[in-house]
C-alpha positions in Angstrom: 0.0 0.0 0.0 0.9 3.8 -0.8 0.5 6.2 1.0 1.5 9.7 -1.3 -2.2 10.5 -1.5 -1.4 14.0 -3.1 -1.8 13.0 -6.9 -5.1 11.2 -5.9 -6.5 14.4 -4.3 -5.4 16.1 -7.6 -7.1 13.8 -10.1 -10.4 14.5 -7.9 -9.9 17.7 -8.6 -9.2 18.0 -11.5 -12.5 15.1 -12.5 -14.3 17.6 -10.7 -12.8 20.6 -12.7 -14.2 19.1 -15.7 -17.2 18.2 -14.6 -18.0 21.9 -13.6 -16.2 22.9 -17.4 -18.8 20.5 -18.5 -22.2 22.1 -16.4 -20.9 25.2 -18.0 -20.6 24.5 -21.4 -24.2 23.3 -20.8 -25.2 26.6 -19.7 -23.9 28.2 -22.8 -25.4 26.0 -25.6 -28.4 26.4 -23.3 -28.1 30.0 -24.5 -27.2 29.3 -27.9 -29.9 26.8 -29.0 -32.7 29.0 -27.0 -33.5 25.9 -24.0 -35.3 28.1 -21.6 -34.9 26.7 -18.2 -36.0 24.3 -16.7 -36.3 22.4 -20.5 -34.2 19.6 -21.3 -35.2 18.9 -24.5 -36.6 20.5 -27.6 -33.4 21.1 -29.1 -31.3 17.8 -30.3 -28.3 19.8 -30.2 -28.8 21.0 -27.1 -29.6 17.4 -25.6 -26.1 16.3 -26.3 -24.7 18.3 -24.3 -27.5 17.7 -21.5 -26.4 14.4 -21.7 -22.6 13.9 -21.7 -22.6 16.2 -19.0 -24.8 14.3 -16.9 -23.5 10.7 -18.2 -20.2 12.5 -16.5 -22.1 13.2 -13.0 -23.5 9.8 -13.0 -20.2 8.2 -13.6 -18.4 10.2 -10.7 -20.6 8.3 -8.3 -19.2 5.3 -9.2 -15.2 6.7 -9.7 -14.7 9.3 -7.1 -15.0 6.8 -4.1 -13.5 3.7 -6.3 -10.3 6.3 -7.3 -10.1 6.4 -3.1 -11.0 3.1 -2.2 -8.4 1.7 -4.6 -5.6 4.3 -3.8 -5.9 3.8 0.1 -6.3 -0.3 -0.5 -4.3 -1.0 -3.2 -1.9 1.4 -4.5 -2.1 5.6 -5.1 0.1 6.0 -8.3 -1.6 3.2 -10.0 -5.2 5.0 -8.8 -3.8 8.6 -10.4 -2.7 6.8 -13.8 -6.2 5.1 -13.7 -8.0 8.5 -13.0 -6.0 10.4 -15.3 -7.4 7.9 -18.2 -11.0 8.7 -16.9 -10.5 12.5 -17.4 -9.2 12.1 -20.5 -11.7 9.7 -21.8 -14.3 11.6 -20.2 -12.9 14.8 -22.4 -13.2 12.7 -25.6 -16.6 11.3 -24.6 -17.9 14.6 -24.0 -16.5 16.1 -27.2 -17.5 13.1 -29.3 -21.3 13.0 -27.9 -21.7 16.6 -28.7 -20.6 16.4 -32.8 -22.9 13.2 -33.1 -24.2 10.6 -30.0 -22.1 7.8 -32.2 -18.7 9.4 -32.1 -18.7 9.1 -28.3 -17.6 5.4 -27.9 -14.2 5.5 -27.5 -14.4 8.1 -24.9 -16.7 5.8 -23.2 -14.5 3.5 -23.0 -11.7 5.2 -22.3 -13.6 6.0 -18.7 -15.5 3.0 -18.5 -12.8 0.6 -18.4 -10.4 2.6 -15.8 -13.6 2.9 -13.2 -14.0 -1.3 -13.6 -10.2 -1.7 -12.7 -10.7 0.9 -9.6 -14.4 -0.6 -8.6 -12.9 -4.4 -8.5 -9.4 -3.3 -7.3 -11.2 -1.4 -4.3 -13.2 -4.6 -3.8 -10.4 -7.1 -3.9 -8.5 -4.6 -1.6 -10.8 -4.7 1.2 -11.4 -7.8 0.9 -7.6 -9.0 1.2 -7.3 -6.8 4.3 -10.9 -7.8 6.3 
């Protein structure tokens, strides 16, 4: 186990620094395509960005508290390397659901598969020290 916790609290962060880039970039195209609030929908446009920004808050849920569970339990570096690929794949999910709801695959992958290491790692790491 590691205990450098710094880069962990970083990607957080930063997850979380997207996340809010995202809710505003909403706000924006709110403005643009003319989505009065509280609407969601009327506008296609518009609905992409809706809902890559919150298929982000529904996947930090899940990754915030694996990232932890999986730095404290199994190893911190490896948990920031793991986070860092969410971000990133969260980025080109975001990016790719906006141009056309079918270019956002391999951004969902590229966040998908880095929370499934974190969930089971967290798992297997509590487990291993009950």
């Amino acid at each position: 186990m590691s205990d450098n916790y710094a880069s962990v609290f970083l990607i957080s962060l930063l997850a979380l620094l997207e996340y809010l880039i995202f809710a505003i970039t909403v706000g924006r195209a709110r403005y643009r395509f003319g989505v009065k609030a509280p609407a969601t929908a009327g506008n296609l446009d518009f609905e992409r960005y809706y809902r890559a920004q919150m298929n982000t808050l529904e996947l930090l849920i899940i990754f915030i508290p694996a990232l932890w569970a999986f730095s404290i339990l199994i190893n911190s570096m490896w948990a920031a390397w793991l986070g860092a690929l969410f971000i990133i794949g969260r980025f080109l999910y975001f990016i790719g659901y906006v141009k056309a709801a079918e270019k956002r695959s391999l951004g969902f992958a590229l966040s998908i598969i880095p929370i499934l290491f974190l969930l089971i790692g967290g798992i297997y790491g509590a487990i291993r020290t009950l």
